[in-house]
C-alpha positions in Angstrom: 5.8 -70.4 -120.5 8.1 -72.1 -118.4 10.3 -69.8 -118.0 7.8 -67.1 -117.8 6.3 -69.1 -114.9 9.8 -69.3 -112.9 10.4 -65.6 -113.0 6.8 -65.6 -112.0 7.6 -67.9 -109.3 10.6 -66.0 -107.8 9.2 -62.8 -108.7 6.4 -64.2 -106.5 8.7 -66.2 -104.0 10.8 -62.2 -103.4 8.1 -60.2 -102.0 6.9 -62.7 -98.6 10.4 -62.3 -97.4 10.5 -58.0 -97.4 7.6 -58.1 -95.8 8.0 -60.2 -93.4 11.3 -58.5 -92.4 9.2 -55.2 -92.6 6.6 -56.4 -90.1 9.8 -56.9 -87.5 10.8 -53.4 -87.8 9.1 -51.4 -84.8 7.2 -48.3 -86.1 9.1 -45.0 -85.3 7.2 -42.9 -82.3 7.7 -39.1 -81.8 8.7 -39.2 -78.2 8.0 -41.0 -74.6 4.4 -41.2 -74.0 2.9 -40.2 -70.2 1.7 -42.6 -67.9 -1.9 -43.1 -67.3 -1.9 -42.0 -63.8 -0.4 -38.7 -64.1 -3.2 -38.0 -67.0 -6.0 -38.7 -64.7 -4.5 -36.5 -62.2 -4.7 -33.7 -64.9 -8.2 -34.5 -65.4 -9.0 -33.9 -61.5 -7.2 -31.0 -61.2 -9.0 -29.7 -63.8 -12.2 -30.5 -62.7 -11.4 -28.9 -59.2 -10.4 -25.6 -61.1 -13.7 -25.6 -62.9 -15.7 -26.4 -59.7 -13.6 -23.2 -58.2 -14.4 -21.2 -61.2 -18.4 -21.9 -61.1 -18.4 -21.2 -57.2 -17.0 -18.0 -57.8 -19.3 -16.5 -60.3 -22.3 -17.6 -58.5 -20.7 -16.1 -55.3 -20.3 -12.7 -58.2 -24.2 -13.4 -59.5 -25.6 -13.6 -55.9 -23.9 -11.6 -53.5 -26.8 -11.3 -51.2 -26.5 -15.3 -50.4 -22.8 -14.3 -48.7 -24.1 -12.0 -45.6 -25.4 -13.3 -42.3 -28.9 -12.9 -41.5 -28.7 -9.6 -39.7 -28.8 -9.6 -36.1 -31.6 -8.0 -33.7 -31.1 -4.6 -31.8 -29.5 -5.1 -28.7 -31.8 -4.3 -25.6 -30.0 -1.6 -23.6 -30.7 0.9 -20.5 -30.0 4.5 -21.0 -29.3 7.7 -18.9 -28.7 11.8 -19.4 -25.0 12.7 -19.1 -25.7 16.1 -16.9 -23.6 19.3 -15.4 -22.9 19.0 -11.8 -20.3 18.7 -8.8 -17.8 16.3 -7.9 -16.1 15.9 -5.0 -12.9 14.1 -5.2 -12.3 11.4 -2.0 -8.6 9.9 -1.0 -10.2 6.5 0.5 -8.0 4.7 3.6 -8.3 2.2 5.9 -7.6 4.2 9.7 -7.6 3.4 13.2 -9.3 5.3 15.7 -6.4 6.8 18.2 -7.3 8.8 21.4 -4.9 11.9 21.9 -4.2 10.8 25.4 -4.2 7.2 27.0 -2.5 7.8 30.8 -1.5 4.9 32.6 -1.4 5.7 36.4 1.0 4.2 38.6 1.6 4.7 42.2 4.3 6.8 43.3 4.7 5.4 46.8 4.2 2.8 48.9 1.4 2.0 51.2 -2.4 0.2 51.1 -5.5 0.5 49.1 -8.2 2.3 51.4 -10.6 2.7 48.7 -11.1 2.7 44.8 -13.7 5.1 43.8 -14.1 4.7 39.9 -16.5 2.0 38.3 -14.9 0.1 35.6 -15.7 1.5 32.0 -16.9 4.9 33.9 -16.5 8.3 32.2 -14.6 10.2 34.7 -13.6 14.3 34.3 -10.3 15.7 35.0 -9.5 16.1 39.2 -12.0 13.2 39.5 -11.0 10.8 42.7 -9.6 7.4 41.5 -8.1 5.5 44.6 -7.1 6.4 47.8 -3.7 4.9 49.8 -3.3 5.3 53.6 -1.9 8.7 54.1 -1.2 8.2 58.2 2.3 7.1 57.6 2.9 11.0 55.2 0.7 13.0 57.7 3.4 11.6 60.2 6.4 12.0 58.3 5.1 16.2 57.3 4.6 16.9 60.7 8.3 16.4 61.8 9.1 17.8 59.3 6.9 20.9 59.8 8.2 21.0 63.4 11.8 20.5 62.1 10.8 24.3 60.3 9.6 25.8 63.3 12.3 25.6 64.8 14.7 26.8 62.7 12.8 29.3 62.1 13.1 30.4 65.7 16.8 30.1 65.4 17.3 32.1 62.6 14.7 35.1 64.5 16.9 34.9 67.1 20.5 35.3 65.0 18.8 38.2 63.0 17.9 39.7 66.8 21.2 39.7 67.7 22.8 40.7 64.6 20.6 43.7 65.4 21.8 44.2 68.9 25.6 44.1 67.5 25.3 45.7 64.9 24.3 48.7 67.3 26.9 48.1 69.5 29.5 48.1 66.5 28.0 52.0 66.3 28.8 53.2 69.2 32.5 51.4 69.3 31.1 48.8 72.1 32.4 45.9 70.2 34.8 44.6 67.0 33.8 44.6 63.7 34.3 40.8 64.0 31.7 40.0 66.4 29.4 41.7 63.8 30.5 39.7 60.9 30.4 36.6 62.0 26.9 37.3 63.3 25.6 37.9 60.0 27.1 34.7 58.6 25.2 32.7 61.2 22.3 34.5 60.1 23.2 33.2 56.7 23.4 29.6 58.0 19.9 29.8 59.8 18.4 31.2 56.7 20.0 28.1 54.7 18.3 25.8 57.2 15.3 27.1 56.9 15.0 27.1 53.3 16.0 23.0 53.7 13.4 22.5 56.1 11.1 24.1 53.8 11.6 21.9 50.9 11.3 18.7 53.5 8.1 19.9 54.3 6.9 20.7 50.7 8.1 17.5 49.5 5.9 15.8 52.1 3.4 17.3 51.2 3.6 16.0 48.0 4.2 12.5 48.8 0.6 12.9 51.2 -1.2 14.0 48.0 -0.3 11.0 46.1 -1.9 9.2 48.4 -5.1 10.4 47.0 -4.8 9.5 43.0 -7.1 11.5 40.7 -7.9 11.4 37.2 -5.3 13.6 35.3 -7.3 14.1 32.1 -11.6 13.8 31.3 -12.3 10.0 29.6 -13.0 6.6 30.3 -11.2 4.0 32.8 -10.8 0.4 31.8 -11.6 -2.6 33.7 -10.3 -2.6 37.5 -6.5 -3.2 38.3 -6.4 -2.9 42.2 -8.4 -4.0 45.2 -8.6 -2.1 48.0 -6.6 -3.9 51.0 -3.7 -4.6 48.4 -0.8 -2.9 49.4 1.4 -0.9 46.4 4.7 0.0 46.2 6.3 3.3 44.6 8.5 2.6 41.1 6.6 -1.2 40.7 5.5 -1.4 37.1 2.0 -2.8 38.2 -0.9 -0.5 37.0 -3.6 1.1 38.6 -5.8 2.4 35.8 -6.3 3.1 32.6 -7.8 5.8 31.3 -8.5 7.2 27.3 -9.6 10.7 26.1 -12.8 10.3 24.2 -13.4 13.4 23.3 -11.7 14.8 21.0 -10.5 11.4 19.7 -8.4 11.1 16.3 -8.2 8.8 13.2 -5.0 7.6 12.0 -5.0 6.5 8.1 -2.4 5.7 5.9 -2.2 7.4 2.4 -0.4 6.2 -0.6 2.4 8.7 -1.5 0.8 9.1 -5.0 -2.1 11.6 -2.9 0.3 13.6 -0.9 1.2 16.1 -3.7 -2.6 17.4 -4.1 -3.0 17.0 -0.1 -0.2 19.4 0.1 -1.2 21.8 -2.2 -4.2 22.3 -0.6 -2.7 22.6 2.5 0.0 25.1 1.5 -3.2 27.2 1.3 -4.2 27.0 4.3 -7.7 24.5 3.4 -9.3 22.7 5.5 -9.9 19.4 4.6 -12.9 16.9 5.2 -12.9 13.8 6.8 -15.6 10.9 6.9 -15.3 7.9 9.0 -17.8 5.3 8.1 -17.9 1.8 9.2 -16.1 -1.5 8.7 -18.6 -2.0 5.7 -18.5 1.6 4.5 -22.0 1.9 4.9 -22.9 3.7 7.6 -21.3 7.6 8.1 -20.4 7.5 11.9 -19.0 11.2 11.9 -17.0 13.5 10.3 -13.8 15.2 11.2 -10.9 17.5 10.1 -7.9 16.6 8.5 -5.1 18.0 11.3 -1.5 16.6 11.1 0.5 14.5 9.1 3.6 12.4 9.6 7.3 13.7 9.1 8.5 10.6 7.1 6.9 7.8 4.4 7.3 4.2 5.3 9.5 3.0 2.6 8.5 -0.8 3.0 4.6 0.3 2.4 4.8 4.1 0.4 2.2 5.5 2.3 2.0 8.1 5.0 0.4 8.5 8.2 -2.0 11.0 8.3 -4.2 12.0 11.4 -7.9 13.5 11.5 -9.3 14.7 14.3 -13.5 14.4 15.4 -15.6 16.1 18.4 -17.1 12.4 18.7 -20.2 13.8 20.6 -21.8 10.4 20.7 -18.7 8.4 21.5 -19.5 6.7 18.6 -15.8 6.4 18.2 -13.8 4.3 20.1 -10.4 3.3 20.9 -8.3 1.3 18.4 -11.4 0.5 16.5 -11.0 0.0 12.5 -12.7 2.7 10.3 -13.0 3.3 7.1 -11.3 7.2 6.5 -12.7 9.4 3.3 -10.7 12.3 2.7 -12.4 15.2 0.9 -9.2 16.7 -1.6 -11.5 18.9 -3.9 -14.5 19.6 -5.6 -14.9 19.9 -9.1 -17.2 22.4 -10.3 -18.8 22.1 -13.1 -18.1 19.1 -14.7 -20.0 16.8 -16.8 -21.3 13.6 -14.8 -22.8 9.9 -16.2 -23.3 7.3 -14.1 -20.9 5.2 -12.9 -22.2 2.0 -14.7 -21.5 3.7 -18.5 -17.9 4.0 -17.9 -16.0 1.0 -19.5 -12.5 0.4 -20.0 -10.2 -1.2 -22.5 -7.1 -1.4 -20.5 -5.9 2.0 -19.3 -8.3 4.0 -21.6 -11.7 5.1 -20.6 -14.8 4.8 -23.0 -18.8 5.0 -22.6 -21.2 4.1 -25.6 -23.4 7.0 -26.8 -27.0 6.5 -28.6 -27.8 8.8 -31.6 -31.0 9.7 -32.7 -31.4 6.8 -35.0 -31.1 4.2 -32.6 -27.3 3.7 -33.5 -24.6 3.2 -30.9 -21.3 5.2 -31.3 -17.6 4.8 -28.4 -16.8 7.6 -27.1 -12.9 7.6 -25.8 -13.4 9.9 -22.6 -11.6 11.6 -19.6 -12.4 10.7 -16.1 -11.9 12.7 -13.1 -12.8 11.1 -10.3 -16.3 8.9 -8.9 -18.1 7.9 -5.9 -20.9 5.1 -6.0 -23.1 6.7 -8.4 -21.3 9.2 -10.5 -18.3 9.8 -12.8 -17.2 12.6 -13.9 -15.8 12.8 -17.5 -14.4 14.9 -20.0 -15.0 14.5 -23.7 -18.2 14.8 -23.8 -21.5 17.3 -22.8 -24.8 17.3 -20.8 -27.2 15.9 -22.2 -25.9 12.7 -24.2 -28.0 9.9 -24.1 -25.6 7.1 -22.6 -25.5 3.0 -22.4 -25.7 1.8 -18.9 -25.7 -2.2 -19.8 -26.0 -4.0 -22.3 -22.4 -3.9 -22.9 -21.7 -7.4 -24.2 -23.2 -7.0 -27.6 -22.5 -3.5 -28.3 -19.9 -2.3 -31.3 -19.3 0.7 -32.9 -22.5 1.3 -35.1 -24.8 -1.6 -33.8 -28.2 -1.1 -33.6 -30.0 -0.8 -29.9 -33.5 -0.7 -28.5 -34.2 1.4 -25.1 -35.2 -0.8 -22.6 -37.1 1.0 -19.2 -35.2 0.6 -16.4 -36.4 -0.8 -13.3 -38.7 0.9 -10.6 -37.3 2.0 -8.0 -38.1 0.1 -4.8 -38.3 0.8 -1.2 -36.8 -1.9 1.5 -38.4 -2.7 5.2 -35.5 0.1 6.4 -37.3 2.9 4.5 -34.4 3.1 2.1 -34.9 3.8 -1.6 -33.1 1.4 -4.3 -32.9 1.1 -7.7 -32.7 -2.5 -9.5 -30.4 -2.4 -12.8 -30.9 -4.3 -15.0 -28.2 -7.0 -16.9 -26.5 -7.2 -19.7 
């Protein structure tokens, strides 16, 4: 029993030991373990790709929810593109130039008797202007007119007795010699004459300027002499002024871009229209015809002088006063015409915004050809096309538009008509 029990006891005493030395062991793992953070950041991402996933098929479910609430027409004015004529202008900025100014000096030298012209009168060629004392010429043409007389009496008297010798030489009375040198003082006497002749015209002359007229029909300026001043011949000092009003011309400048379709209507022999209205372009004052134009183009400006001439009737025109020149190159004839307002551009391209039948607004890329205030005229489209004229702001290619009337038409205190447009 004993022995039974110590076998029992270190049977029992054995088994404490292993497992206590198993307990130390660590268990065995199958590999390293993730951290904790970079799990819940698998857990977010997750949930972020399920959120994305549940948007999108509700975005596939209800499609409808995705589109803007649709926007209302666009109120726009219309007008009727229509066949007509359009006259195609070369616009410059012209002074008005009379074809003669004369600035009158005095040619000799004596004192103002009398001036006869009022300042700013209108005066006609051969018109009396001023009047210098003539006394000291009248004296000076009648010596000289007796200075002729009697030469002239010298030479009648030679030619006498170039006569008498020359008879004389006939009938062998005298020499040859006698006879020649007759004829050669003849000669001399005939010389003297024709001197005294020129003194007397030239005398003549200088007692005609003393009584100054007016060279060419226009207007003198203010006064420049007194009468009881004295004037002297060659002095730079002027007397009066005067300017040809009628005709008068308009000198314009026009970009060398123009000249070649000037020219080609010139080369054929056209006459070309010319409008001068006023410093605000409003008002026509009269129109002219193109007549001349300069031999060379200013090179620091590209342009070139060209020069219209007008009857100016009711002097409307006057000297070196600014205008506003209109030169009429062509007419186009027929050619489709909108108004000027329906024309838009993007960039160097022209466009205008048709309405269909439907309401619906389509761009049309068009042509232009030229314009004045109202008109355009186009190419690329025909008569009869119901066009945009505002609105422009909110108008794409297919948008919807409503027609709205266009303003009354209006009649100011002047009696002139105008038409109110109305905005965007």
């Amino acid at each position: 029993m004993s022995a039974s029990g110590t076998e029992l006891g270190q049977v029992h005493a054995g088994p404490p030991e292993r497992m206590s030395a198993q307990a130390e062991v660590p268990p065995q793992e199958s590999g390293p373990r993730p951290p904790w953070w970079r799990r819940r950041w698998v857990w977010i991402a997750a949930a972020i790709a399920l959120l994305l996933l549940i948007v999108l098929v509700w975005r596939l479910i209800h499609p409808a929810s995705n589109k803007p609430p649709p926007q209302p027409p666009t109120a726009i004015t219309v007008a009727q593109s229509r066949t007509g004529s359009m006259d195609v202008y070369v616009n410059a900025l012209g002074t008005v130039t009379p074809l003669y100014t004369v600035s009158i000096y005095s040619q000799i030298t004596g004192r103002v008797l009398e001036v006869h012209y009022r300042e700013g009168q209108l005066v006609r060629k051969g018109d009396a202007l001023i009047d210098i004392d003539p006394r000291p010429y009248e004296a000076t043409l009648t010596q000289a007119e007796g200075q002729l007389q009697h030469d002239q009496g010298l030479l009648a008297e030679a030619q006498i007795d170039l006569k008498r010798y020359q008879a004389a030489f006939a009938k062998n009375a005298i020499s040859g010699q006698q006879v020649e040198d007759q004829q050669q003082l003849v000669v001399q006497y005939q010389g003297t004459v024709k001197a005294d002749e020129g003194s007397v015209a030239y005398d003549r002359v200088q007692l005609e300027y003393c009584h100054i007229v007016s060279p060419i029909s226009g207007r003198v300026g203010l006064r420049l002499v007194d009468p009881g001043n004295t004037v002297f011949a060659g002095s730079s000092s002027t007397l009066v002024v005067i300017t040809q009003l009628q005709p008068i011309t308009v000198v314009f400048s026009v970009s060398e871009d123009e000249l070649p379709q000037v020219q080609s209507q010139l080369h054929y022999g056209n006459k070309l229209r010319v409008d001068a209205f006023d410093r605000a372009s409003d008002h026509l004052i009269e129109s002219g015809e193109l007549t001349s134009l300069d031999n060379v183009i200013d090179t620091t400006t590209g342009t070139l002088r060209f020069r219209a001439q007008f009857h100016n009737r009711d002097l409307a025109l006057f000297p070196n006063q600014f205008v506003n020149a209109r030169l009429l190159v062509k007419t186009l004839n027929p050619v489709t015409l909108v108004p000027s307002a329906a024309v838009q551009h993007n960039g160097t391209s022209a466009f205008i915004y048709t309405l269909s039948s439907n309401n619906t607004v389509q761009v049309q890329a068009v042509t232009t050809q030229g314009s004045d205030e109202q008109d355009t005229a186009v190419q690329g489209i025909n008569a009869g096309v119901t066009v945009a004229t505002s609105g422009f702001d909110r108008l794409e290619n297919g948008a919807k538009a409503t027609v709205r009337p266009s303003a009354p038409a209006a009649t100011n205190t002047s009696g002139q008509t105008t038409t109110a447009t109305g905005g965007p």
